[in-house]
C-alpha positions as CSV (number, residue, x, y, z in Angstrom):
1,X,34.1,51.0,-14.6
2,X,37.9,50.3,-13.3
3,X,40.1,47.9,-15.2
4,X,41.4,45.0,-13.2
5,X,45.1,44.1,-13.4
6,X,45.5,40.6,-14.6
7,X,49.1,38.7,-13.6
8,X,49.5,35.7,-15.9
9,X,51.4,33.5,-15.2
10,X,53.2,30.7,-17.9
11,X,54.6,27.5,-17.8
12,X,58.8,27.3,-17.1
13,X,58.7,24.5,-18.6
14,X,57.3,26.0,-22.2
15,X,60.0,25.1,-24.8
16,X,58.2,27.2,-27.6
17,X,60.9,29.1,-29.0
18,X,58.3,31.8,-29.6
19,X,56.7,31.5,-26.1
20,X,53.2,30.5,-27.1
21,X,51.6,28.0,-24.9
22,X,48.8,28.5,-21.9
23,X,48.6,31.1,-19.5
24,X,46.8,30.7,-16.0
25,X,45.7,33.5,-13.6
26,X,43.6,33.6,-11.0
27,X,40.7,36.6,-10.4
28,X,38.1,36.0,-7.8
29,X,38.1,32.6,-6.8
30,X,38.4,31.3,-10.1
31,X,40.9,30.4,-12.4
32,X,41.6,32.4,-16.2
33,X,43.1,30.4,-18.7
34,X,44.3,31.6,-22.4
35,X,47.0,30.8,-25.4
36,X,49.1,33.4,-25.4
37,X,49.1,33.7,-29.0
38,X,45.6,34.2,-28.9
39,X,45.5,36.4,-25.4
40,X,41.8,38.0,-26.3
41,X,40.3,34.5,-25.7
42,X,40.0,34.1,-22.5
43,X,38.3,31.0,-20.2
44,X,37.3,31.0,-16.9
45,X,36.7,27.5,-14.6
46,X,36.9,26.8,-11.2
47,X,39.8,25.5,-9.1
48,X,37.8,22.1,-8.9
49,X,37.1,21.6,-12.4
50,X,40.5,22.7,-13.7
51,X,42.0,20.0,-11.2
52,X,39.6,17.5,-12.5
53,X,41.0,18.0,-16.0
54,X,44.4,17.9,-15.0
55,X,43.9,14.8,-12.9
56,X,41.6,13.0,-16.3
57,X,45.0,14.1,-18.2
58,X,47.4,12.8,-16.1
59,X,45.4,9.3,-15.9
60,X,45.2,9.2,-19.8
61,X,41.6,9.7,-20.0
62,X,41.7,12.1,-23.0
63,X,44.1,10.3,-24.7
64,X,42.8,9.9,-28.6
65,X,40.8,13.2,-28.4
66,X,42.5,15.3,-30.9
């Protein structure tokens, strides 16, 4: 089995002094998401729904969650 190169990509905005926040990359046709304190845990989600949850963020929609 070969071992796929991952490019991750962060945030220029992250302020973290230490550099932990989320990391996006994309691998075939879909989109990998992880903290990158915690880069073992990895998610996967399509274009569509990761847009979906940006756009629910954006409008306020998850505000009160946490």
């Amino acid at each position: 089995m070969s071992r796929v190169e991952i490019r991750w990509h962060k945030s220029s905005f992250s302020a973290d002094p230490e550099g932990n926040c989320i990391e996006l990359a994309s691998h075939e046709g879909d989109v990998l998401m992880r903290e990158s304190d915690e880069p073992s845990a990895v998610m996967k989600i399509t274009p569509a729904k990761l847009g979906a949850f940006l756009a629910s963020t954006k409008a306020g929609k998850l505000d009160g969650i946490a």
